[in-house]
ChimeraX commands (.cxc) that place a marker at each C-alpha (Angstrom):
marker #1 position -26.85,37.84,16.19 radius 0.5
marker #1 position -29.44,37.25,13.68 radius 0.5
marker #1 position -33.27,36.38,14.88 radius 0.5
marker #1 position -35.97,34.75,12.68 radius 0.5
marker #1 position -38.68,37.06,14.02 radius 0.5
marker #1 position -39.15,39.54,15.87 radius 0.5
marker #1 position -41.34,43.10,16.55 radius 0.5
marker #1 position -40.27,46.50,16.89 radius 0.5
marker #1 position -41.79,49.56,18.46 radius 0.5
marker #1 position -40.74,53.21,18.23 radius 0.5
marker #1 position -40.49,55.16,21.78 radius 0.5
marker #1 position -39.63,57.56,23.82 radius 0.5
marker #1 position -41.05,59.37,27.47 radius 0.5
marker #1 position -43.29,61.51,26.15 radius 0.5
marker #1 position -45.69,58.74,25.30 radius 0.5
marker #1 position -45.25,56.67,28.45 radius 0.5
marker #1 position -48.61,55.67,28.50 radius 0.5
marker #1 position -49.41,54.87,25.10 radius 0.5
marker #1 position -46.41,52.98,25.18 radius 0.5
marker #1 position -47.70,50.90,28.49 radius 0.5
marker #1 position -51.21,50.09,27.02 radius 0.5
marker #1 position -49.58,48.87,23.95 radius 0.5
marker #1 position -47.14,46.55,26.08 radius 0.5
marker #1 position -49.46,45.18,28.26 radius 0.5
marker #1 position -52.13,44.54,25.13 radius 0.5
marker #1 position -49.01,43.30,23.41 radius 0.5
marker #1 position -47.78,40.72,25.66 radius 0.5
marker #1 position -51.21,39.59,26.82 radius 0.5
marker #1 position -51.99,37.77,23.41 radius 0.5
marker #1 position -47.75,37.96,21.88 radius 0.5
marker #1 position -45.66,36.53,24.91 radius 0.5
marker #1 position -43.11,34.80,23.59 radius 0.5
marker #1 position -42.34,36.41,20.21 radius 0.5
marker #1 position -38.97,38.81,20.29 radius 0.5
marker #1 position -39.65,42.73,21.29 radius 0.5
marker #1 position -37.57,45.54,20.38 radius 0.5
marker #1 position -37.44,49.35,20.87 radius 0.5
marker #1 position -36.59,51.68,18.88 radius 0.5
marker #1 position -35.87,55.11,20.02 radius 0.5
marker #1 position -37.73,57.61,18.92 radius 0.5
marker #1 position -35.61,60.27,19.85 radius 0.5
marker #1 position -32.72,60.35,23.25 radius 0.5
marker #1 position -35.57,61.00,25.20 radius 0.5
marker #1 position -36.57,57.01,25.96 radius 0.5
marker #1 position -34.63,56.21,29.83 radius 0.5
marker #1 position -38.12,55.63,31.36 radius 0.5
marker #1 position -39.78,53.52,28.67 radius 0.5
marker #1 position -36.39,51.67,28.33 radius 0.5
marker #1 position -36.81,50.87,32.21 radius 0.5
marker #1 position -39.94,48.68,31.50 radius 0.5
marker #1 position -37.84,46.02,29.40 radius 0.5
marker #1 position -37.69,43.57,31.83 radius 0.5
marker #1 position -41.38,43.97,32.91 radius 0.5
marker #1 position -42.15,43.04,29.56 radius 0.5
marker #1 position -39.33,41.15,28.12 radius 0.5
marker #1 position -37.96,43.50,25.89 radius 0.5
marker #1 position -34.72,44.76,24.27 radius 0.5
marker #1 position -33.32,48.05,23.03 radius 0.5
marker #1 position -32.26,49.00,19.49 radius 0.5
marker #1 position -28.06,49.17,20.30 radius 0.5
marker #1 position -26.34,50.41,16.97 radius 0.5
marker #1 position -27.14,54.51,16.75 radius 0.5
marker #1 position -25.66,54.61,13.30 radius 0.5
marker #1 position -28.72,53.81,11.27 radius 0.5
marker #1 position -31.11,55.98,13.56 radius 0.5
marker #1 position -28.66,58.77,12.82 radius 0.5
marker #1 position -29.57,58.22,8.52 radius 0.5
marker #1 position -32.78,57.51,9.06 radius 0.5
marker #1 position -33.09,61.07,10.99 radius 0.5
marker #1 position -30.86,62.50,7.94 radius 0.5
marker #1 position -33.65,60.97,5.65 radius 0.5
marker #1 position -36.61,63.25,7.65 radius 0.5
marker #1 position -34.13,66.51,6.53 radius 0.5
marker #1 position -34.96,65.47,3.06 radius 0.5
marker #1 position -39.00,66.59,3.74 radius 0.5
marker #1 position -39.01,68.60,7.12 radius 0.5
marker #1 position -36.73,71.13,8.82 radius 0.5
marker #1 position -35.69,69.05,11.39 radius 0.5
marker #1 position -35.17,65.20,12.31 radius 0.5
marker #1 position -38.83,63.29,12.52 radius 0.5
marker #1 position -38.52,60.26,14.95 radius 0.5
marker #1 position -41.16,58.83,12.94 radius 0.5
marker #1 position -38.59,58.35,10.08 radius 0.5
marker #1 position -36.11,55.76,12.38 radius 0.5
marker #1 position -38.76,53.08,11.54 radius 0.5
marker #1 position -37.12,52.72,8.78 radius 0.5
marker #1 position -33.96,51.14,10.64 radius 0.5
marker #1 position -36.16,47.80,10.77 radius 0.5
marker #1 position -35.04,46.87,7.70 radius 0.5
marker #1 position -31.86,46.39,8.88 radius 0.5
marker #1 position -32.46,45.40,12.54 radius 0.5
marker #1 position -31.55,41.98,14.01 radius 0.5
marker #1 position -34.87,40.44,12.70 radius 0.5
marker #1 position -34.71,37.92,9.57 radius 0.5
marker #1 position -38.92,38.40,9.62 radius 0.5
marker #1 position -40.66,41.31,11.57 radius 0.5
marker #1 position -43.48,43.29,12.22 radius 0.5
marker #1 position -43.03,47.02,13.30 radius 0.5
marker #1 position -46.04,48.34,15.23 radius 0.5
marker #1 position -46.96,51.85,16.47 radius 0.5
marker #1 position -46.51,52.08,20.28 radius 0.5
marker #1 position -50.66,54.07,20.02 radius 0.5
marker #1 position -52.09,50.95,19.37 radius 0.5
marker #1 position -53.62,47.94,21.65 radius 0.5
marker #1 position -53.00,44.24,20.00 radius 0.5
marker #1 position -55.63,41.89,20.50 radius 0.5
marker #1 position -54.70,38.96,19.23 radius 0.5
marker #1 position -51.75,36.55,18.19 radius 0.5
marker #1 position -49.74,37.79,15.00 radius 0.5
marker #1 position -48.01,35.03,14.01 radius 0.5
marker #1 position -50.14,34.58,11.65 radius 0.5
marker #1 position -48.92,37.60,9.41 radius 0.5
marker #1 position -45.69,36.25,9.12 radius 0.5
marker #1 position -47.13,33.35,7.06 radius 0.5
marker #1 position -47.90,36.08,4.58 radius 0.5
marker #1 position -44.38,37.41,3.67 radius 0.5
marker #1 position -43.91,33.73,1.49 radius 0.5
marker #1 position -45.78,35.82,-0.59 radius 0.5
marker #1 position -45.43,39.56,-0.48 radius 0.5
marker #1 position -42.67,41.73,0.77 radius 0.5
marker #1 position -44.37,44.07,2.23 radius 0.5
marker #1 position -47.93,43.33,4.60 radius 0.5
marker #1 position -49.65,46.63,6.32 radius 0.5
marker #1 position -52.83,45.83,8.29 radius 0.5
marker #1 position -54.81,48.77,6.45 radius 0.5
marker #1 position -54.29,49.88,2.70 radius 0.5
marker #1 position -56.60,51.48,-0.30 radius 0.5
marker #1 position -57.74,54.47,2.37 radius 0.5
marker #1 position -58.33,57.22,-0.27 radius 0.5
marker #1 position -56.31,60.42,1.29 radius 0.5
marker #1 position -53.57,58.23,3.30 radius 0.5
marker #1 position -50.17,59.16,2.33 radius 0.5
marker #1 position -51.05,61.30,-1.14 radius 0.5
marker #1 position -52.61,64.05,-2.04 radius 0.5
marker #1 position -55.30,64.14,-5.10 radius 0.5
marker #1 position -53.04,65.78,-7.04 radius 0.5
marker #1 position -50.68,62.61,-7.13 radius 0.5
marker #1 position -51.80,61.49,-10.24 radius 0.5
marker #1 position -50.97,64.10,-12.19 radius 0.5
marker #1 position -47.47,64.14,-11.23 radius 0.5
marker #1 position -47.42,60.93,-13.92 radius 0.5
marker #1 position -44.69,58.90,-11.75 radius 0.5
marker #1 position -46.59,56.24,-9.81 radius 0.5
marker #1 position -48.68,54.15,-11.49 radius 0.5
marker #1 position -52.82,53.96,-10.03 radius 0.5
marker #1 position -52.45,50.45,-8.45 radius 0.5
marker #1 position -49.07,52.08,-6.80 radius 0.5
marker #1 position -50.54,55.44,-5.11 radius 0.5
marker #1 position -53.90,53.91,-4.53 radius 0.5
marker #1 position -51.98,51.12,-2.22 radius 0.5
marker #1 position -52.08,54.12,-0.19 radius 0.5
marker #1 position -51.48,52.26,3.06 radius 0.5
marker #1 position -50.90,52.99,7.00 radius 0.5
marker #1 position -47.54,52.65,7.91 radius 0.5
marker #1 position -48.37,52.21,11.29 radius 0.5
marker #1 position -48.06,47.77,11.39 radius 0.5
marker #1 position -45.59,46.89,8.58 radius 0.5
marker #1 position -44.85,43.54,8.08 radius 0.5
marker #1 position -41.52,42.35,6.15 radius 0.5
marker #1 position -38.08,40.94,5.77 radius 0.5
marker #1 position -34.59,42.49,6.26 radius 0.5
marker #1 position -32.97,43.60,2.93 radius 0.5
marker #1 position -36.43,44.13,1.78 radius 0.5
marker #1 position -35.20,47.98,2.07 radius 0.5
marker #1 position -31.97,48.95,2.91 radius 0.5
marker #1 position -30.88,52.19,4.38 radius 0.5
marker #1 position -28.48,52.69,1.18 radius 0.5
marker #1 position -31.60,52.19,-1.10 radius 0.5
marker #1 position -33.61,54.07,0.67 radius 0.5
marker #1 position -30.65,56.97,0.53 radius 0.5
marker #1 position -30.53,56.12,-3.75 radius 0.5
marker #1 position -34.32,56.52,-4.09 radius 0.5
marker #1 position -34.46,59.79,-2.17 radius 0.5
marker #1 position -33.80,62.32,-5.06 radius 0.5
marker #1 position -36.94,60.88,-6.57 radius 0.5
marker #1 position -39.19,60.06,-3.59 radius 0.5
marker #1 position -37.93,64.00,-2.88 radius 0.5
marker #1 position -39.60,65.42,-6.17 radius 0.5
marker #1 position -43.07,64.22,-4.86 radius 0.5
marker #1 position -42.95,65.73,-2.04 radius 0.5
marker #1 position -45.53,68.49,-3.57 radius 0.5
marker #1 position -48.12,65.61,-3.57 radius 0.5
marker #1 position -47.46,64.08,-0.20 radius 0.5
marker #1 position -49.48,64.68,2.91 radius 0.5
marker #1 position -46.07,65.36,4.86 radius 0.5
marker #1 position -46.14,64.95,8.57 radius 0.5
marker #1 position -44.65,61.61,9.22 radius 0.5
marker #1 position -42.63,59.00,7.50 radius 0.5
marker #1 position -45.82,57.21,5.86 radius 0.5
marker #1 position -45.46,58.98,2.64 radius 0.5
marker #1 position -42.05,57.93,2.02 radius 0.5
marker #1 position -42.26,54.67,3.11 radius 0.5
marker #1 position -45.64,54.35,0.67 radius 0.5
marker #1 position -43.49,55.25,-2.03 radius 0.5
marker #1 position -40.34,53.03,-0.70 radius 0.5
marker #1 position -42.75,49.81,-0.61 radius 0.5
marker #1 position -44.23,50.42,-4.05 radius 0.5
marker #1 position -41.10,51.13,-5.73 radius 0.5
marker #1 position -39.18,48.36,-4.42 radius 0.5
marker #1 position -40.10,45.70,-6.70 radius 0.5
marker #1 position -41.58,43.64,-4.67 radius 0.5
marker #1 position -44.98,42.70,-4.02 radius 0.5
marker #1 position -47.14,44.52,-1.26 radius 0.5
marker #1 position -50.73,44.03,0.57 radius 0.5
marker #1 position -52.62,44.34,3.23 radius 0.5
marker #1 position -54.96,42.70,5.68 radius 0.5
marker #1 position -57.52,44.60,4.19 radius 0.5
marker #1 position -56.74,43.89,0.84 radius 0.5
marker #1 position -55.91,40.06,1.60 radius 0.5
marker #1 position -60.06,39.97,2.91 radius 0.5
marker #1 position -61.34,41.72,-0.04 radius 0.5
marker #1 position -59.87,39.55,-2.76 radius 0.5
marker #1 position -59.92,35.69,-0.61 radius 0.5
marker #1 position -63.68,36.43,0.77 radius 0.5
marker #1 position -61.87,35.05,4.04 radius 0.5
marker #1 position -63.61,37.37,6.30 radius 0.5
marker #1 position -61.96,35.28,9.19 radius 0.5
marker #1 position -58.39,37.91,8.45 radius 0.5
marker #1 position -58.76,40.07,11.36 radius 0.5
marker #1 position -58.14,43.89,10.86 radius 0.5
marker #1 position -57.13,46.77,12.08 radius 0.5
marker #1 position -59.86,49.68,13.90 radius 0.5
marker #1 position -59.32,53.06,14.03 radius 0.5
marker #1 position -60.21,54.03,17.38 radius 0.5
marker #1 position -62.03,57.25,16.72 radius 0.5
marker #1 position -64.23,55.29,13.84 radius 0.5
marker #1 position -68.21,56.15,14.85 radius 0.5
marker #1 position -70.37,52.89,15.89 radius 0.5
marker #1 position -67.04,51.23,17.33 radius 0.5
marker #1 position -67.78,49.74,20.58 radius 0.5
marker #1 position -65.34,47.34,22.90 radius 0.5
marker #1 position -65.95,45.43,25.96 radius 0.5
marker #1 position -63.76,43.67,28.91 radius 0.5
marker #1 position -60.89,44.40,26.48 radius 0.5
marker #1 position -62.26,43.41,22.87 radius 0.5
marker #1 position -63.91,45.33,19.83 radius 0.5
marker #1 position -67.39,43.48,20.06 radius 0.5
marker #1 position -68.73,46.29,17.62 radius 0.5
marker #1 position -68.00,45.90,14.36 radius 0.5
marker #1 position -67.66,41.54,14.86 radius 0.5
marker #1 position -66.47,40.98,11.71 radius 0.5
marker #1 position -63.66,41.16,10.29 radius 0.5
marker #1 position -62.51,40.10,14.03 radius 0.5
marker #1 position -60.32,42.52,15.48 radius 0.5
marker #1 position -56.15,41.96,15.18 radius 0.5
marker #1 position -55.10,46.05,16.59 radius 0.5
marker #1 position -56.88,48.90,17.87 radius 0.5
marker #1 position -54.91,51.74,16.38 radius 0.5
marker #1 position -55.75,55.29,18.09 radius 0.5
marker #1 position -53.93,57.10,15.02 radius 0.5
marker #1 position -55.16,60.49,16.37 radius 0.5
marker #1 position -52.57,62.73,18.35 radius 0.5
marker #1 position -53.99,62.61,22.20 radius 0.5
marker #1 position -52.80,63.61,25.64 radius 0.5
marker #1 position -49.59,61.67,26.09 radius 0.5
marker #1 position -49.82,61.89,29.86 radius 0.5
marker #1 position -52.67,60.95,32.17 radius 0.5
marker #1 position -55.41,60.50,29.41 radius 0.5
marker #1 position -59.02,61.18,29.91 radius 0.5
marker #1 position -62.24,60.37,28.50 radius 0.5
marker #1 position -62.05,63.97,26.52 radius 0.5
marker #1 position -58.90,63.01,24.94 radius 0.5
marker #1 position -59.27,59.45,24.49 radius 0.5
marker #1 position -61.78,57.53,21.95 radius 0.5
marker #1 position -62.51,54.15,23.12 radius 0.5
marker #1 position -61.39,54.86,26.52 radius 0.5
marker #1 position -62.71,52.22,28.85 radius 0.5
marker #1 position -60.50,50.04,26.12 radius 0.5
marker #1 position -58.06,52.67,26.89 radius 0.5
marker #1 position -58.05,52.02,30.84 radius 0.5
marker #1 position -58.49,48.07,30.26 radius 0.5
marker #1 position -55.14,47.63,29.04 radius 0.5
marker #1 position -53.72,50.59,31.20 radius 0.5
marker #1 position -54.71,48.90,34.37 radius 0.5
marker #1 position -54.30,45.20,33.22 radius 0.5
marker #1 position -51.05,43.83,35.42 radius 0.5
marker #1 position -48.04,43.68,33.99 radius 0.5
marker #1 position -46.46,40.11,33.18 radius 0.5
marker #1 position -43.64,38.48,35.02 radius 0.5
marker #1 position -40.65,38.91,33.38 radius 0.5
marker #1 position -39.43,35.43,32.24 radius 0.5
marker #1 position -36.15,37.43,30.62 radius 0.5
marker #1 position -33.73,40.19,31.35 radius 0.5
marker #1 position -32.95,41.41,27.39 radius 0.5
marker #1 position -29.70,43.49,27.15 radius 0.5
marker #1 position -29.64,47.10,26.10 radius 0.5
marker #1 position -26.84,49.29,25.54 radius 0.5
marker #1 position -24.18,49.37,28.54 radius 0.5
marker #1 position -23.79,53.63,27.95 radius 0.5
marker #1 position -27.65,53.59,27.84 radius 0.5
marker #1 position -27.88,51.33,31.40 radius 0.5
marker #1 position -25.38,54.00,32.73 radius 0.5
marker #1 position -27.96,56.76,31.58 radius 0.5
marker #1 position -30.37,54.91,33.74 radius 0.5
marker #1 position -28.68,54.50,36.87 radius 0.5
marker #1 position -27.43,58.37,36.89 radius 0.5
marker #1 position -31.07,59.27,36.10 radius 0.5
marker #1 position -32.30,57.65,39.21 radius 0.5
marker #1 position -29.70,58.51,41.64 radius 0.5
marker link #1:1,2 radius 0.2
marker link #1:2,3 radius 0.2
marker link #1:3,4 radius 0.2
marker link #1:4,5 radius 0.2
marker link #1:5,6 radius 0.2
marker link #1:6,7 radius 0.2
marker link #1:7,8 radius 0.2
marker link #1:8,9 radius 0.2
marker link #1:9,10 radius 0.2
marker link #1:10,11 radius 0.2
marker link #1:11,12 radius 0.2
marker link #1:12,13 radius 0.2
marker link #1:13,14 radius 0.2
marker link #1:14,15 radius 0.2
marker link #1:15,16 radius 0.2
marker link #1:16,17 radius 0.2
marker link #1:17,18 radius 0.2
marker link #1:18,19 radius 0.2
marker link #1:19,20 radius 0.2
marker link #1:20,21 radius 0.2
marker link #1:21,22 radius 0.2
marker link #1:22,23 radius 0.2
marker link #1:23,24 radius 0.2
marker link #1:24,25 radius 0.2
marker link #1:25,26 radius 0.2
marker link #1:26,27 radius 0.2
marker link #1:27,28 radius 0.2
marker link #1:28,29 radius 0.2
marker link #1:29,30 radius 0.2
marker link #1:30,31 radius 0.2
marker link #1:31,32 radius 0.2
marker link #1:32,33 radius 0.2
marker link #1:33,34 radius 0.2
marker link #1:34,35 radius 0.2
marker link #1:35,36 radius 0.2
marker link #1:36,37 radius 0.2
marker link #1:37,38 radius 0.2
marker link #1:38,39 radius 0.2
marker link #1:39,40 radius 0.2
marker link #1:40,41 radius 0.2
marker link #1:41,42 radius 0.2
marker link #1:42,43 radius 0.2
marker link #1:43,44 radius 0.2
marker link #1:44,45 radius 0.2
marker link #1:45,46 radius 0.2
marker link #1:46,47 radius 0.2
marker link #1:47,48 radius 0.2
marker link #1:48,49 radius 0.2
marker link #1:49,50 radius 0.2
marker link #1:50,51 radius 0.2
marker link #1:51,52 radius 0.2
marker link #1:52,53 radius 0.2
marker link #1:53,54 radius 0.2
marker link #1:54,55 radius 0.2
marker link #1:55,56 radius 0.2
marker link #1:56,57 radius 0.2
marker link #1:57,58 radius 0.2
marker link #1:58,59 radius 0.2
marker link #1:59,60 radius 0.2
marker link #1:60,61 radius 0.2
marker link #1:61,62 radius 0.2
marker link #1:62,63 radius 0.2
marker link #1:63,64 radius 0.2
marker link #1:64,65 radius 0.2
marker link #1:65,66 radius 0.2
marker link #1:66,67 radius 0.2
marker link #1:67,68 radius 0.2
marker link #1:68,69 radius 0.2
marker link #1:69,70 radius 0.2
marker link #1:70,71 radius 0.2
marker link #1:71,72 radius 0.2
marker link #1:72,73 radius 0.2
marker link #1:73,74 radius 0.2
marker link #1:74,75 radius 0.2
marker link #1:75,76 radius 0.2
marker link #1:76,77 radius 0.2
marker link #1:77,78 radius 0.2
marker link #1:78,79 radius 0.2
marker link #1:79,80 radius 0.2
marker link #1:80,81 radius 0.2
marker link #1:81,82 radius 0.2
marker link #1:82,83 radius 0.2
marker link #1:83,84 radius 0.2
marker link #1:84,85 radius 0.2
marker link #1:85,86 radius 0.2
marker link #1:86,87 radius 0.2
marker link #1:87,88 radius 0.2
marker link #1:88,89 radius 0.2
marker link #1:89,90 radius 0.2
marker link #1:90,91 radius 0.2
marker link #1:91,92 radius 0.2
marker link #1:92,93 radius 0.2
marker link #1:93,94 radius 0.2
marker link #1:94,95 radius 0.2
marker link #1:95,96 radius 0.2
marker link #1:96,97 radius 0.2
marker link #1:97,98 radius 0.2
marker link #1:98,99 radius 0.2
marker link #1:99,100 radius 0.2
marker link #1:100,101 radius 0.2
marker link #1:101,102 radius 0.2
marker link #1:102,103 radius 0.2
marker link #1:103,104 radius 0.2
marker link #1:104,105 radius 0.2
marker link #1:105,106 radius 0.2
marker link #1:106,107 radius 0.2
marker link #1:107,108 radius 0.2
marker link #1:108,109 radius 0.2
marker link #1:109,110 radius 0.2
marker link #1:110,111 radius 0.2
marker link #1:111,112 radius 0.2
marker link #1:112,113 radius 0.2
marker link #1:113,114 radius 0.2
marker link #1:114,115 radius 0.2
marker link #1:115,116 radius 0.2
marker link #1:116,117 radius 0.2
marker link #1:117,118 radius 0.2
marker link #1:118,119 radius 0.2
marker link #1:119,120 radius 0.2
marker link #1:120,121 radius 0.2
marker link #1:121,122 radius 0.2
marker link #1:122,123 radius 0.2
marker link #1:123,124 radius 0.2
marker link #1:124,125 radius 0.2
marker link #1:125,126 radius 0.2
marker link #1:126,127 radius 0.2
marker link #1:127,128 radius 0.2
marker link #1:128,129 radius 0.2
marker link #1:129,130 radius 0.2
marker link #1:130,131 radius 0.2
marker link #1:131,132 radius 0.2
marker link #1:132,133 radius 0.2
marker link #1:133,134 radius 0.2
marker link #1:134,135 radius 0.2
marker link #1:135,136 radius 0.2
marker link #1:136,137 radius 0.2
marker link #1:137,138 radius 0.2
marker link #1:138,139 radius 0.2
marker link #1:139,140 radius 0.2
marker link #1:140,141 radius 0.2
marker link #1:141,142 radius 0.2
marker link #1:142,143 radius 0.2
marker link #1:143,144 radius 0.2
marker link #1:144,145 radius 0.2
marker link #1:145,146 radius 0.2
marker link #1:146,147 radius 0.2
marker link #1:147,148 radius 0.2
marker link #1:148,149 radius 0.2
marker link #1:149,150 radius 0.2
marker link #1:150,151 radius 0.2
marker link #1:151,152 radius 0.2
marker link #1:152,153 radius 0.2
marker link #1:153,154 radius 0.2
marker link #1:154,155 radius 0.2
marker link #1:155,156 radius 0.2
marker link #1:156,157 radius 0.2
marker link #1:157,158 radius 0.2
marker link #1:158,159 radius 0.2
marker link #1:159,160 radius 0.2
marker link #1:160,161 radius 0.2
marker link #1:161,162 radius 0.2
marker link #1:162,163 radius 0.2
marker link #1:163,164 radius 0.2
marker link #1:164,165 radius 0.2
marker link #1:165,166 radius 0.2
marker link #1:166,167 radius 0.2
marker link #1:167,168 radius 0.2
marker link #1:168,169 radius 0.2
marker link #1:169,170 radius 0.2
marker link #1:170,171 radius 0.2
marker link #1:171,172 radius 0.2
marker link #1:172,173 radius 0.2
marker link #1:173,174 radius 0.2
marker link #1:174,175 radius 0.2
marker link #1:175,176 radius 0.2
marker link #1:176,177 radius 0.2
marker link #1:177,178 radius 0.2
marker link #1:178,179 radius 0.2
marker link #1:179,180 radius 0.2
marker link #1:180,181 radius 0.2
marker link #1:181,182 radius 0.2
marker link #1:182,183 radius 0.2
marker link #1:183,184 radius 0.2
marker link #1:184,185 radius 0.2
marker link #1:185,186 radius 0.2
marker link #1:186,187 radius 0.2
marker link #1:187,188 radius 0.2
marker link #1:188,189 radius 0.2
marker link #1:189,190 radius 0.2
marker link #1:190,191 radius 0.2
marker link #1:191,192 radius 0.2
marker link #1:192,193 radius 0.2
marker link #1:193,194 radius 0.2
marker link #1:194,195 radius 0.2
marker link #1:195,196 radius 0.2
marker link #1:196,197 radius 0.2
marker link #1:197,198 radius 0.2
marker link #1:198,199 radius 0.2
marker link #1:199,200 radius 0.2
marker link #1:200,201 radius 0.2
marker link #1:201,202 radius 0.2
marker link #1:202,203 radius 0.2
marker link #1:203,204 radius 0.2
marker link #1:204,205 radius 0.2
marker link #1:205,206 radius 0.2
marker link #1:206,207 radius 0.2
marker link #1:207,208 radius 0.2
marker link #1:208,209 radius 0.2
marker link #1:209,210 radius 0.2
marker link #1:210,211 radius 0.2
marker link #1:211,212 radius 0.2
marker link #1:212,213 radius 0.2
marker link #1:213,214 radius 0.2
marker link #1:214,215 radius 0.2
marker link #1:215,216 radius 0.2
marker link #1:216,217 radius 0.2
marker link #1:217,218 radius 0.2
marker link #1:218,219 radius 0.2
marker link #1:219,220 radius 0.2
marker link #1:220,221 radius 0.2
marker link #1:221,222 radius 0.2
marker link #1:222,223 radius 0.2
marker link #1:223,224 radius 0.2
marker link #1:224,225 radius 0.2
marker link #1:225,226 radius 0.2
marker link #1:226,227 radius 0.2
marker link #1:227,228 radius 0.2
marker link #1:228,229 radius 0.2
marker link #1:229,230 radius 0.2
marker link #1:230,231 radius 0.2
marker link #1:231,232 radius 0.2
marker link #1:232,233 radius 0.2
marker link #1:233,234 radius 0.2
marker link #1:234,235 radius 0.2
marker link #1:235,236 radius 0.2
marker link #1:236,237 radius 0.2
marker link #1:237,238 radius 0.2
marker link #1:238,239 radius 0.2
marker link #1:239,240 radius 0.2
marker link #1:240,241 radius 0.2
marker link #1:241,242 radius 0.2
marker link #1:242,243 radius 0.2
marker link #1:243,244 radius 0.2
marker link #1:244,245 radius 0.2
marker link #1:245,246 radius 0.2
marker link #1:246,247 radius 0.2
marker link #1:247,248 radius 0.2
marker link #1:248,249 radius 0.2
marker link #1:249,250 radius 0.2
marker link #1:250,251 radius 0.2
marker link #1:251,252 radius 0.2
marker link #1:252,253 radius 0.2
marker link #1:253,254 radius 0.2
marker link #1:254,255 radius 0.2
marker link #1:255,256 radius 0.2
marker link #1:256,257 radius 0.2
marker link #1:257,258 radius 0.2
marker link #1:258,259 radius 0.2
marker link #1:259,260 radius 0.2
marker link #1:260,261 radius 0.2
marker link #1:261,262 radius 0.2
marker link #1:262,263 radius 0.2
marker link #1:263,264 radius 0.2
marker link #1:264,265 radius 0.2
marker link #1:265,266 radius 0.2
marker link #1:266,267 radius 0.2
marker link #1:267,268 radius 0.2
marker link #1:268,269 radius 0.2
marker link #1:269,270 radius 0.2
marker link #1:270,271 radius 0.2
marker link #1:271,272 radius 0.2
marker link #1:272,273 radius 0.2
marker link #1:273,274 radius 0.2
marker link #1:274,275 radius 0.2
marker link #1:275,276 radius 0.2
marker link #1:276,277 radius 0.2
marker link #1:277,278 radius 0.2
marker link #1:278,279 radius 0.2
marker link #1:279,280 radius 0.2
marker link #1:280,281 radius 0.2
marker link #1:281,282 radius 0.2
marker link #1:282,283 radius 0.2
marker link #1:283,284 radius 0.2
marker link #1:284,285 radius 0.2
marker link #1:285,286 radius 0.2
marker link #1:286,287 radius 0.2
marker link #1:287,288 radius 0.2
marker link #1:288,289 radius 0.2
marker link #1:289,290 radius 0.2
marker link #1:290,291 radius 0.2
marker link #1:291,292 radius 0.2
marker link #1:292,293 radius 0.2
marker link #1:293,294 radius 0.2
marker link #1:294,295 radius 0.2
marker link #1:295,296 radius 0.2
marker link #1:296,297 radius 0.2
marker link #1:297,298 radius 0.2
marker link #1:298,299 radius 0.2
view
């Protein structure tokens, strides 16, 4: 059954407690909008058994996780979790935003969706020289300057379904393929750089949106480990403006029982950690083989 909107994550244990600062940011300022994980790999039992502490669901079909896996062959020796992002675009969601599970929301995003009457595709942070592409990108002569220099993280994508499609995405990966030489590999955010600009249809950014409206009101998204940044009782108060939308950590750091050494912005960190979890108002359904997992796990 089709949804108008929705948000997905991407999961599994290993980042239990990024994935528990995120919710309870998440659901402080989002609590009604539609949730869904996606999992990152078979790994996700625990993080699956917080749906109903937060009111969430779990992604059911495993048919387009297994392509989107079959996509990461295509740049790295074996499957990339990062890569089933991609199954979004296909998901139950007629409007969504995907979100990184390392980052803390701070305020409402309904307001994005207003956005995609315009563009196809709306990232919180574009135009970051050395995001996605190497320098030598514009040599290769088959992306135009306005289409590598979008250069945008992949980490809060805003869209529609059918924007991409997993059969698309399979069509364009011979040529997405021969760039490879020029991407900074690692993740999915090449590919899905190239996938956006490619697509035909028009992409921006928070960022961007601020820069060419004036309307320094658009909040944004901070990098967590950006010098001079400074939050308080659960808010960036340092930079105030743009105001704040997502704190986005970005950096690989300690998965389990995080610290001051391996956490910047920590005492934001342990705000959201510690804040109590909301009453479930919903039970959301997952996968019946998956709730069998569960129950063997814990007996």
């Amino acid at each position: 059954m089709s949804v108008q909107r929705g948000v997905y994550f991407l999961a599994n244990d290993r980042v239990r407690e990024l994935v528990i600062v995120f919710l309870n940011s998440f659901r402080r300022s989002n609590p009604d909008i539609a949730l869904c994980l996606i999992p990152f790999d078979d790994d996700f039992e625990d993080v699956a058994s917080l749906r109903f502490r937060y009111d969430f669901s779990v992604w059911q079909d495993p048919e387009p996780l297994r392509r989107c896996d079959e996509f990461s062959l295509a740049f790295h020796g074996r499957p990339q979790g990062h890569f089933r992002k991609l199954a979004a675009w296909e998901g139950a969601y007629e409007e969504f935003v995907y979100i990184d599970s390392d980052t803390a929301v701070l305020r409402n995003i309904d307001f994005v969706f207003t956005h995609l009457d315009d563009f196809g595709f709306v990232v919180a942070t574009s135009h970051v020289p050395g995001r996605a592409w190497k320098d030598s990108i514009g040599q290769a002569g088959k992306l135009t300057p306005e289409q590598f220099e979008y250069a945008a993280n992949t980490g809060f994508v805003a869209s529609r379904k059918g924007a991409l499609t997993l059969s698309r995405i399979a069509d364009s990966l011979p040529a997405a393929r021969e760039l490879a030489p020029h991407m900074k590999l690692g993740y999915e955010q090449p590919l899905l750089n190239y996938l956006m600009v490619t697509s035909g249809l028009p992409y921006t950014s928070l960022r961007r949106l601020r820069a060419t409206t004036g309307d320094q009101s658009i909040p944004g998204e901070v990098y967590a480990w950006t010098p001079g940044v400074v939050a308080r009782d659960g808010e960036v108060v340092e930079p105030a403006s743009p105001p704040t939308l997502l704190v986005h950590w970005t950096e690989p750091v300690k998965p389990t029982q995080p610290d001051k050494r391996a956490v910047p912005l920590y005492e934001l960190w342990q705000h959201y950690r510690n804040l109590p979890a909301p009453q479930s108002r919903t039970q959301s359904r997952i996968p019946s083989q998956m709730q069998s997992r569960i129950q063997n796990r814990r007996a």
